[in-house]
C-alpha atoms as a printed R data frame, in Angstrom:
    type eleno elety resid chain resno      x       y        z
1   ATOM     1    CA   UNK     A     1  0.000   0.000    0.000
2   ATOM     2    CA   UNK     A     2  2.571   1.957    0.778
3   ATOM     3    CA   UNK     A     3  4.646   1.821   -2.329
4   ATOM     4    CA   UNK     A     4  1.263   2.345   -4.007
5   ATOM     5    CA   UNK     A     5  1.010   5.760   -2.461
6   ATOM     6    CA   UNK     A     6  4.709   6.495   -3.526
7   ATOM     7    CA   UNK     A     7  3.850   5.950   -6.971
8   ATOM     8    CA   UNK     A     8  1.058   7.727   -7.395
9   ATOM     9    CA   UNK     A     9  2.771  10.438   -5.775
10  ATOM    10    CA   UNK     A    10  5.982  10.675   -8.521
11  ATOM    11    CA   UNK     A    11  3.089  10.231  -11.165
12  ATOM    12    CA   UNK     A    12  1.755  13.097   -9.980
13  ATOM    13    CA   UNK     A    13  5.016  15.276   -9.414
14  ATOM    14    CA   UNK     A    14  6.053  14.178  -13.224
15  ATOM    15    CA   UNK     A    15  2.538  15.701  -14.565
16  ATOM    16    CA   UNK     A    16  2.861  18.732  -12.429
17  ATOM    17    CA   UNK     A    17  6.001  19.759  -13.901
18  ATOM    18    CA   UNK     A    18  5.340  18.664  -17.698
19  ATOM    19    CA   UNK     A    19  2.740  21.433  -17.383
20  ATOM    20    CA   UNK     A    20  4.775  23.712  -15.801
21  ATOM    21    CA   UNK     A    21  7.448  23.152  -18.258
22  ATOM    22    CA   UNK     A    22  4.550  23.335  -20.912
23  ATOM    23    CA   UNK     A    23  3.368  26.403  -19.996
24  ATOM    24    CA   UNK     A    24  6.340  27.814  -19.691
25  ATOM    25    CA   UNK     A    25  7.345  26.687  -23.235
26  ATOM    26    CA   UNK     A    26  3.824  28.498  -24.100
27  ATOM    27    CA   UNK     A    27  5.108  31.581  -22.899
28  ATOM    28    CA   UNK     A    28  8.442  31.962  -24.044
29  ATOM    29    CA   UNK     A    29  6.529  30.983  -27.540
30  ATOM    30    CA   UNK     A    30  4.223  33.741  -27.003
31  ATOM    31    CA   UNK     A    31  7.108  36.359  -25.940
32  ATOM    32    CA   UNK     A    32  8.905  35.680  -29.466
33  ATOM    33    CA   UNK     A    33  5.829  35.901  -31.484
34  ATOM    34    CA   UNK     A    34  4.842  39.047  -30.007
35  ATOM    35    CA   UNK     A    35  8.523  40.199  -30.213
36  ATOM    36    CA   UNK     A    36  8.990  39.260  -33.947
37  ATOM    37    CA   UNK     A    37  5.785  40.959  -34.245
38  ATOM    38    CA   UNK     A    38  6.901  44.194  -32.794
39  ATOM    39    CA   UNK     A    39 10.060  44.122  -34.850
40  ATOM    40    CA   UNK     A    40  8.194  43.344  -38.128
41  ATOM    41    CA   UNK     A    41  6.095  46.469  -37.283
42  ATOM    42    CA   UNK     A    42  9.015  48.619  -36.560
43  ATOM    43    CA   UNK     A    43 10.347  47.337  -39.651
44  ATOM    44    CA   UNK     A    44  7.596  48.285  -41.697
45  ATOM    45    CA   UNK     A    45  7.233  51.156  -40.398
46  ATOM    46    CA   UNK     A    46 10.803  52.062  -41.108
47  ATOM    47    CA   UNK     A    47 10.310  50.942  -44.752
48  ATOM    48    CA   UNK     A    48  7.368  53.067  -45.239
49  ATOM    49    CA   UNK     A    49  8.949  55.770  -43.872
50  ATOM    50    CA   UNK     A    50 12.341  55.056  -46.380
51  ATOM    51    CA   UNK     A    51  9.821  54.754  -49.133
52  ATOM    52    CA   UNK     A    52  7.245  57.140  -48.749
53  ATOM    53    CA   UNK     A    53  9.583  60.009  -47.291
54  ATOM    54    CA   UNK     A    54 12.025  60.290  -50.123
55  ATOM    55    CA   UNK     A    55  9.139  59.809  -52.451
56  ATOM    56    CA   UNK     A    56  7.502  62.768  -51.235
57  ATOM    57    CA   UNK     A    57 10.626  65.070  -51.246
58  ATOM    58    CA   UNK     A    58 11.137  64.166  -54.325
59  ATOM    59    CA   UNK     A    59  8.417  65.385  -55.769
60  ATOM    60    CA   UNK     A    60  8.602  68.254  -53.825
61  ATOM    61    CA   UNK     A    61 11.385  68.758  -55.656
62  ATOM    62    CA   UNK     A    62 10.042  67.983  -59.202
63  ATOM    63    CA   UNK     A    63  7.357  70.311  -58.377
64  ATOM    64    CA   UNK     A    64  9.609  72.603  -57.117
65  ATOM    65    CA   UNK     A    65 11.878  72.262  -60.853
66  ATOM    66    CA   UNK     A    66  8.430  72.662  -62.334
67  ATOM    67    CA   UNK     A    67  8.185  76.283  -61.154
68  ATOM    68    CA   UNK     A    68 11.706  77.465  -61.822
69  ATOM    69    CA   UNK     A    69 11.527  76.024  -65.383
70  ATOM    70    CA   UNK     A    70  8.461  78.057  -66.025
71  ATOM    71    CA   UNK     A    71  9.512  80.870  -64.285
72  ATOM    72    CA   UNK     A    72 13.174  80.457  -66.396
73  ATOM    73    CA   UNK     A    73 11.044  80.173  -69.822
74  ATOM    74    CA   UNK     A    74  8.757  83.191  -68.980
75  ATOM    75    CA   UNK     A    75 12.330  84.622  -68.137
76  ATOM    76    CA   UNK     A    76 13.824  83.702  -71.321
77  ATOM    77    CA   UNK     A    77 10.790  84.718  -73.425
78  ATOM    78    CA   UNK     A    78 11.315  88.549  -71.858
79  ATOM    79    CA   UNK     A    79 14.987  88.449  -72.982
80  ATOM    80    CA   UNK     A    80 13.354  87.467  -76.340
81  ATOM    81    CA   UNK     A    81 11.033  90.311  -76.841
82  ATOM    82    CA   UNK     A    82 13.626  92.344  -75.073
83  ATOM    83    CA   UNK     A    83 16.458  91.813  -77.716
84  ATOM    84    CA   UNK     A    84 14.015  91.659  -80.707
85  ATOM    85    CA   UNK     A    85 13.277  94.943  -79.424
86  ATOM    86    CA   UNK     A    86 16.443  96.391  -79.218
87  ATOM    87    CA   UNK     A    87 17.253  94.356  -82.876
88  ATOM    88    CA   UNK     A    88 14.426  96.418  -84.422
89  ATOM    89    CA   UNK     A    89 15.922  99.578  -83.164
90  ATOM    90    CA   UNK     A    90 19.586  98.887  -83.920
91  ATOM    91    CA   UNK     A    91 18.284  97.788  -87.339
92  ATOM    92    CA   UNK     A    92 16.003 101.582  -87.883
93  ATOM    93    CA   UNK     A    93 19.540 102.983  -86.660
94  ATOM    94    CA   UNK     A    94 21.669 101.135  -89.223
95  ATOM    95    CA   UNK     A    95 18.734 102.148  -91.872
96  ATOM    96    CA   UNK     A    96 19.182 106.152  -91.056
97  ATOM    97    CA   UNK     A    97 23.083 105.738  -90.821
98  ATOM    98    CA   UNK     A    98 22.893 104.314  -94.232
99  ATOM    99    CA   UNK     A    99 20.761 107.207  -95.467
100 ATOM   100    CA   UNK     A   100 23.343 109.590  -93.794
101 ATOM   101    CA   UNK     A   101 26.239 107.671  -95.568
102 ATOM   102    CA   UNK     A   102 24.749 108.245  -98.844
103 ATOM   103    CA   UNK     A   103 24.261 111.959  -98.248
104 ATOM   104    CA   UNK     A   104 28.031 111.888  -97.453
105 ATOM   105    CA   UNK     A   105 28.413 110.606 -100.545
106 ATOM   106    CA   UNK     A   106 26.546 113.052 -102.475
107 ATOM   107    CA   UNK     A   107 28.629 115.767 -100.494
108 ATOM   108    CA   UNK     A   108 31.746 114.262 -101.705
109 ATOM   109    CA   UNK     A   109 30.722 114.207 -104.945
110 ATOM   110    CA   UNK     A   110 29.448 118.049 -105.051
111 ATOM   111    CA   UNK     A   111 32.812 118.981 -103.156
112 ATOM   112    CA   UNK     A   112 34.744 116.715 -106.140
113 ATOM   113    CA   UNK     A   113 32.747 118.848 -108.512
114 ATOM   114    CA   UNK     A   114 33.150 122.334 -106.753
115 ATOM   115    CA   UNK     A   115 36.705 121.586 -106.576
116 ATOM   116    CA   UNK     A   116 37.525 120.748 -110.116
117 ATOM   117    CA   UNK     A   117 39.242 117.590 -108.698
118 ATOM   118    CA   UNK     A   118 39.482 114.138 -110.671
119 ATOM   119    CA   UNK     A   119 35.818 112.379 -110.192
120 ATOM   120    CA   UNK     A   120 38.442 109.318 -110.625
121 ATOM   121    CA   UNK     A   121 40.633 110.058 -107.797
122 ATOM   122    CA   UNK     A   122 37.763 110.770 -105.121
123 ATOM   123    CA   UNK     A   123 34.645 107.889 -106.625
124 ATOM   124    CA   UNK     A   124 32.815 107.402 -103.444
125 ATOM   125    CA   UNK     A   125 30.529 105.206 -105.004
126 ATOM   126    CA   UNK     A   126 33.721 103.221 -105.348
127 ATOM   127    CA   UNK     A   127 35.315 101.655 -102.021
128 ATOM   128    CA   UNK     A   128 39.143 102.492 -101.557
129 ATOM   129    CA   UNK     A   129 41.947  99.655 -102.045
130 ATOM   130    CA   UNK     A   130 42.468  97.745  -98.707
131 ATOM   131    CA   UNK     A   131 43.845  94.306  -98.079
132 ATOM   132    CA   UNK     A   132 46.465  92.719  -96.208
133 ATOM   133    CA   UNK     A   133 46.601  88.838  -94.854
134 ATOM   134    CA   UNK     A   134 44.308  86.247  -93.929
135 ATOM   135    CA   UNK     A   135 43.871  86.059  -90.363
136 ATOM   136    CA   UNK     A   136 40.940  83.354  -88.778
137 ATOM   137    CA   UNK     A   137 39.201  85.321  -86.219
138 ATOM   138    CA   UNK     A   138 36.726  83.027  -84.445
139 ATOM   139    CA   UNK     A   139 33.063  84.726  -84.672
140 ATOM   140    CA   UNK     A   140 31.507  86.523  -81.690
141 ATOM   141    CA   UNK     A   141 28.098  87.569  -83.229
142 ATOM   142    CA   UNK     A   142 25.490  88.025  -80.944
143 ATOM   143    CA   UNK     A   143 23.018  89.729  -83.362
144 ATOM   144    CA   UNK     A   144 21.519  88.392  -86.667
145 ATOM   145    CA   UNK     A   145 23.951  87.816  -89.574
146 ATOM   146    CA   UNK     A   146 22.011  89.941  -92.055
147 ATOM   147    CA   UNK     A   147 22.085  92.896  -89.407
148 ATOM   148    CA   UNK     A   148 26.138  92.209  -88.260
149 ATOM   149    CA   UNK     A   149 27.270  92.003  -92.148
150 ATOM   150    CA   UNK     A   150 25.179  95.294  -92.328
151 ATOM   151    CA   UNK     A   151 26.582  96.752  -89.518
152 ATOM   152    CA   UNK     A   152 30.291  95.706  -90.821
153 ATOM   153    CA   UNK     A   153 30.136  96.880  -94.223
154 ATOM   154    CA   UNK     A   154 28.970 100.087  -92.871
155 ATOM   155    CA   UNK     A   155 31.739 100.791  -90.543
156 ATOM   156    CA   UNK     A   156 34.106 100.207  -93.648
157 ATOM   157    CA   UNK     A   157 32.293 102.276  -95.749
158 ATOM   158    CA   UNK     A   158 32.361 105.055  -92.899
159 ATOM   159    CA   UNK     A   159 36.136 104.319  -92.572
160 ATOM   160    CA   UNK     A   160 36.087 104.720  -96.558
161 ATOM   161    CA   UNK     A   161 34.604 108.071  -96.751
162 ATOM   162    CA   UNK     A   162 36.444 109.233  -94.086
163 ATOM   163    CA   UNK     A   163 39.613 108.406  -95.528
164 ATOM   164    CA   UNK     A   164 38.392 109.943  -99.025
165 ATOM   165    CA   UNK     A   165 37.070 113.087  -96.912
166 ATOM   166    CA   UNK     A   166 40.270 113.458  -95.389
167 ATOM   167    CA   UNK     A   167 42.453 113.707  -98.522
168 ATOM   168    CA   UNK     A   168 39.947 115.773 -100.129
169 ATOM   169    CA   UNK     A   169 39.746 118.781  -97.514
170 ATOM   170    CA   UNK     A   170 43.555 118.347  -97.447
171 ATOM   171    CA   UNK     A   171 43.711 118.999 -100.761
172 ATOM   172    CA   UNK     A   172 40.771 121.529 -100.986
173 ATOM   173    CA   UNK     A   173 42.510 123.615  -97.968
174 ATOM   174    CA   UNK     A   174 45.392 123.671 -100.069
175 ATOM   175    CA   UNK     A   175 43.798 124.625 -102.956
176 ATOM   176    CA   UNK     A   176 42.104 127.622 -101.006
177 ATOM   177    CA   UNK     A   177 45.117 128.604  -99.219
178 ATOM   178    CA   UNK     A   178 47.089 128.510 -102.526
179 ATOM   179    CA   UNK     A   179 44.273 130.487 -104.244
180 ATOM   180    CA   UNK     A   180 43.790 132.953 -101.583
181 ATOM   181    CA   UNK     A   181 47.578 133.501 -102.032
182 ATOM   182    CA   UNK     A   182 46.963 134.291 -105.805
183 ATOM   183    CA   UNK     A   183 46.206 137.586 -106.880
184 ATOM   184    CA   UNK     A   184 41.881 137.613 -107.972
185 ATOM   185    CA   UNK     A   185 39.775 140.239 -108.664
186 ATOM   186    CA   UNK     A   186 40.129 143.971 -108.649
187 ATOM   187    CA   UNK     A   187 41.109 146.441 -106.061
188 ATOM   188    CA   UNK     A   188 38.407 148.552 -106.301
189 ATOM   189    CA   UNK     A   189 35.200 146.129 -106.257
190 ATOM   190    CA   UNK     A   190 33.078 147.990 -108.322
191 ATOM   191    CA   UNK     A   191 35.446 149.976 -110.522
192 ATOM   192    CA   UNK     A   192 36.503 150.143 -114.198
193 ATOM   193    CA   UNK     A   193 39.485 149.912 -116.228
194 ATOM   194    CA   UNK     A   194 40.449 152.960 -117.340
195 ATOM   195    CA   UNK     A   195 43.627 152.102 -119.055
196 ATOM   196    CA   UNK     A   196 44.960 148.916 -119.824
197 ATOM   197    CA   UNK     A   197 48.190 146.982 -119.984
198 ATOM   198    CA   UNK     A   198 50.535 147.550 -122.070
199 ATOM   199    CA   UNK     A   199 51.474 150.074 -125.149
200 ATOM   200    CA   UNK     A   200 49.186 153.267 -125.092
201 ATOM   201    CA   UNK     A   201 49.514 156.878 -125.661
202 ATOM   202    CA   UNK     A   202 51.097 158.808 -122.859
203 ATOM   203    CA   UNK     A   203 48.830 161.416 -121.184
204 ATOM   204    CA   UNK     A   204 51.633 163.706 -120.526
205 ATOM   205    CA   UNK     A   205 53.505 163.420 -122.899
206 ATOM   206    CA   UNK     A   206 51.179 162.447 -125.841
207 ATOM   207    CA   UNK     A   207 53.520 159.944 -127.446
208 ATOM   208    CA   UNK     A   208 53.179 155.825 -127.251
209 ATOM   209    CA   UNK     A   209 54.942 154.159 -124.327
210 ATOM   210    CA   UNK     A   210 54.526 151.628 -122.386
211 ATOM   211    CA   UNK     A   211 51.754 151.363 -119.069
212 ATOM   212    CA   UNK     A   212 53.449 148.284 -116.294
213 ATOM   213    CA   UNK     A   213 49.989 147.976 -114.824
214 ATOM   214    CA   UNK     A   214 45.751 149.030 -115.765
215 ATOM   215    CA   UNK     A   215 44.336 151.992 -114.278
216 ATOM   216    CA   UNK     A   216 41.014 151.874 -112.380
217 ATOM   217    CA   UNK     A   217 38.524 154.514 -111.732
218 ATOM   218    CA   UNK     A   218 37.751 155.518 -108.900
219 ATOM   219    CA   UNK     A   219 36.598 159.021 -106.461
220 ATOM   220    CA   UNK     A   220 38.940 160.142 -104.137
221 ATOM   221    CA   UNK     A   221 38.937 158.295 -100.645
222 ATOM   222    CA   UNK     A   222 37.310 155.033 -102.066
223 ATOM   223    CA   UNK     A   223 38.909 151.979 -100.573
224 ATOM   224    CA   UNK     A   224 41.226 150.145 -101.724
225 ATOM   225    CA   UNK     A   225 41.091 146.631 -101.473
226 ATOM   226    CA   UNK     A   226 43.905 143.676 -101.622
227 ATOM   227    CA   UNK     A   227 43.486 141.322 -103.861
228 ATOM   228    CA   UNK     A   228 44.853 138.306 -102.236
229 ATOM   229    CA   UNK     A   229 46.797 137.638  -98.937
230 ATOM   230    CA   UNK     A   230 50.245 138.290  -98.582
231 ATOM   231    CA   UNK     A   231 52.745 140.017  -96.268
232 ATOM   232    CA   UNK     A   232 52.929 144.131  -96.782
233 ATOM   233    CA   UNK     A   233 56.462 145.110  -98.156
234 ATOM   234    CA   UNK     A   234 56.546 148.153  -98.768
235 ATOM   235    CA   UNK     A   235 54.089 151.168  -97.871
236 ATOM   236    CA   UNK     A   236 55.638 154.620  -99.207
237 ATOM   237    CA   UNK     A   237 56.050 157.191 -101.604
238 ATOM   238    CA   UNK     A   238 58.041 155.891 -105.291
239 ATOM   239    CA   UNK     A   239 58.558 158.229 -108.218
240 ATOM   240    CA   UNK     A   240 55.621 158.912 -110.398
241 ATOM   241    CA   UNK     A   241 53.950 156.491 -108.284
242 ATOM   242    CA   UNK     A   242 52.848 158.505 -105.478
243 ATOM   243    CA   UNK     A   243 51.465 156.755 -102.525
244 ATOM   244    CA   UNK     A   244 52.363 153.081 -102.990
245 ATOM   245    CA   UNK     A   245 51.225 149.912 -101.153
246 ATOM   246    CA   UNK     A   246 53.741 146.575 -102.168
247 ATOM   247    CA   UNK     A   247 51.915 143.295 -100.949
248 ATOM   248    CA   UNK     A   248 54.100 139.983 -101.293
249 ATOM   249    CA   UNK     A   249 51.987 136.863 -101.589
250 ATOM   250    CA   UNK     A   250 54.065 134.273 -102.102
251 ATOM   251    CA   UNK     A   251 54.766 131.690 -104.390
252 ATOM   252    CA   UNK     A   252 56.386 134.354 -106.563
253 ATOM   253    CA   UNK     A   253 53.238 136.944 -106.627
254 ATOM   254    CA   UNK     A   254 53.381 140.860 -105.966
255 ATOM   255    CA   UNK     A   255 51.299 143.510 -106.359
256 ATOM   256    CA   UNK     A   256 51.484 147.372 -106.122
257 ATOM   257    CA   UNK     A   257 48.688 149.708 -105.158
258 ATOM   258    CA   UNK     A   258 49.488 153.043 -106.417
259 ATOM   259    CA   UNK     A   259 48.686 156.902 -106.444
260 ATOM   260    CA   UNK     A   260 46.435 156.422 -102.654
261 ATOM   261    CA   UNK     A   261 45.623 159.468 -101.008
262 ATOM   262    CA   UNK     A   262 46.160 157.876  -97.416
263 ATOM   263    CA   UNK     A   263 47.984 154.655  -96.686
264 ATOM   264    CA   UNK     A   264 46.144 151.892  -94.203
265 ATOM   265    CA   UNK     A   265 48.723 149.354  -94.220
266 ATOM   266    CA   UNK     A   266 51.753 149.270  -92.601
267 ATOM   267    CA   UNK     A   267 55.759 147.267  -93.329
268 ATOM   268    CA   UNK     A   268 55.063 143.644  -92.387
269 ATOM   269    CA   UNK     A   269 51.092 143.673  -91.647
270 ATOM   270    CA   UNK     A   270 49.897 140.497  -92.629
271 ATOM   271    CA   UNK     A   271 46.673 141.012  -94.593
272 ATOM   272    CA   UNK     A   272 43.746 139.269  -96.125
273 ATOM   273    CA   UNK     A   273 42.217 138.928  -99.306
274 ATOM   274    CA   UNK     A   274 39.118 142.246  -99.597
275 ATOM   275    CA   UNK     A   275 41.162 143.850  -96.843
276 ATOM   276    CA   UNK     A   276 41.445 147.067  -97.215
277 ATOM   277    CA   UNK     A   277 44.617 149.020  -97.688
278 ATOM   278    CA   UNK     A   278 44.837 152.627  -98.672
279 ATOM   279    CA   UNK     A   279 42.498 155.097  -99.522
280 ATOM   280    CA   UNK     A   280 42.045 155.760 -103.222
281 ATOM   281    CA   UNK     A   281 43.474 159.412 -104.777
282 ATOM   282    CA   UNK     A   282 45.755 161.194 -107.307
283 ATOM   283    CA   UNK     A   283 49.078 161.294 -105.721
284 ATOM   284    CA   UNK     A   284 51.899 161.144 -107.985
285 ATOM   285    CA   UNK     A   285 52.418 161.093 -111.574
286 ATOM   286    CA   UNK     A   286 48.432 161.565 -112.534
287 ATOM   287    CA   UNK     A   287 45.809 163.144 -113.943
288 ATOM   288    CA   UNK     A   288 42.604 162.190 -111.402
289 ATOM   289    CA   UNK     A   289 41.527 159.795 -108.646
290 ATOM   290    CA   UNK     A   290 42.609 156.272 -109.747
291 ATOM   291    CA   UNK     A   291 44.483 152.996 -108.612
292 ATOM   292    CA   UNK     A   292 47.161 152.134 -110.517
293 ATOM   293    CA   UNK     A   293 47.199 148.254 -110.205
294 ATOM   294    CA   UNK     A   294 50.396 145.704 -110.874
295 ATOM   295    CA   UNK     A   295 50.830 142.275 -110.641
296 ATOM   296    CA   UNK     A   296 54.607 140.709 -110.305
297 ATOM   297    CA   UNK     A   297 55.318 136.923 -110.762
298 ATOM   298    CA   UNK     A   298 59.153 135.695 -110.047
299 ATOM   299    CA   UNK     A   299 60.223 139.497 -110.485
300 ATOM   300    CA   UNK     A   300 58.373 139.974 -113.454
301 ATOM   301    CA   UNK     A   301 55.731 142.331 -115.064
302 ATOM   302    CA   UNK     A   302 52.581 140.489 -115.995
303 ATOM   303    CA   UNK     A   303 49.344 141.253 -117.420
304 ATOM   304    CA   UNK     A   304 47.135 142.456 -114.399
305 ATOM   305    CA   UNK     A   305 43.876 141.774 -116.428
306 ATOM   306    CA   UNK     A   306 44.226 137.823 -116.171
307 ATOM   307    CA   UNK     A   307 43.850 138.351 -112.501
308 ATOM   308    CA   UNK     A   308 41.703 140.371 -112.261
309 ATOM   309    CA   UNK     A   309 38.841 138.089 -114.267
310 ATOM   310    CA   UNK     A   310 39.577 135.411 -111.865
């Protein structure tokens, strides 16, 4: 009976702690479901967070691009109408520089004519001789070609006529300087020749002989005028000349102003052409108020009335 008892008693021990041990088994089963739970929530929570985050900066971002793009074109498009703009100006510009080019031309031309130049020697329709060696210059055109070539050709044609201009009022200066130095017109604006160049008949004396110079007609105290700029040398009394004025113009040209009443002109006074001199009269060898006019070329006697047509 007693062993019976003992038996019963292990049997009973043995269940208790299978269930213990089961339960416990139950647990520790439970503890890692729940924990692999947990951690595949945290884990998919971290993945929607590395998915869905970036996705949504991103397009942020896009959206973000979207705006400056549009806001670049619109931009851009300004620029456009901006630059057309200033095209269509710089291209009326170029249009009335063209039209002032061409008056320059017709200037030349007149000034050519005026002149009594060679028309071949200054053809502005005709662009001056240039050249010199190739060089490859990379382009840097930031305008239309049609309008750059445009704008090219019409610098060179500026740098043409002003090249052509040049030479001509060079030469035209010279031409007016040298003509100013040459003896043109007569002293006495509105007078007449009274006696001319040359063999006549002596007033005085009644016989033929020879006159140096023509006489002009004028009233006492009229002005007397020079005929050309020049360098006063002389400003005096000479025999049977009376009052004299002596006017060196250079280039081999003198003339003498004679029989004045009153001298203006002084030794060494630089004077003009129409500037006047002396005061007409009827000192000296004559018979009434007059200017006895000469003209000298490389110490020579020439015919005044040449000169005095010009």
């Amino acid at each position: 009976m007693g062993m019976i008892l003992v038996a019963r008693s292990r049997r009973c021990a043995l269940s208790d702690a299978w269930l213990v041990e089961r339960r416990l088994s139950n647990r520790r089963l439970q503890h890692r479901l729940i924990t692999g739970l947990a951690l595949c929530l945290v884990a998919s929570a971290a993945f929607a967070v590395w998915v869905v985050s970036p996705g949504s900066q991103t397009l942020a971002q896009v959206a973000s691009m979207h705006q400056q793009i549009a806001a670049q074109k619109a931009e851009l498009q300004q620029v456009r109408e901006n630059a057309q703009h200033d095209i269509n100006r710089m291209a009326i510009k170029l249009g009335e520089l063209q039209a002032d080019s061409a008056r320059l031309d017709a200037l030349g031309q007149r000034l050519v004519v005026a002149g009594k130049l060679d028309p071949k020697e200054f053809d502005f329709n005709e662009p001056a001789g240039i050249g010199g060696p190739e060089k490859v210059v990379p382009p840097a055109r930031s305008l239309p070609f049609d309008l750059t070539v445009s704008m090219e050709q019409l610098a060179r044609r500026f740098d043409t006529q002003q090249n052509q201009l040049g030479v001509l009022q060079s030469l035209l200066t010279d031409r007016q300087v040298a003509s100013s130095l040459i003896p043109s017109g007569m002293p006495i604006p509105d007078g007449y020749i009274t006696s001319p160049y040359g063999m006549r008949i002596d007033p005085f004396t009644g016989r033929e002989s020879f006159h140096p110079g023509i006489d002009i007609g004028a009233y006492k105290g009229e002005k007397v005028h020079a005929v050309a700029a020049g360098v006063v040398t002389f400003a005096g009394v000479r025999p049977g000349y009376g009052n004299v004025v002596e006017i060196d113009h250079g280039d081999g040209y003198m003339t003498r102003y004679a029989h004045n009443s009153k001298l203006l002109a002084w030794v060494g006074e630089h004077v003009h052409a129409g500037q006047v001199i002396s005061d007409a009269g009827s000192t000296g060898r004559s018979t009434g108020p007059h200017v006895h006019f000469e003209v000298w070329h490389d110490g020579k006697l020439v015919n005044p009335i040449a000169y005095v047509r010009r």
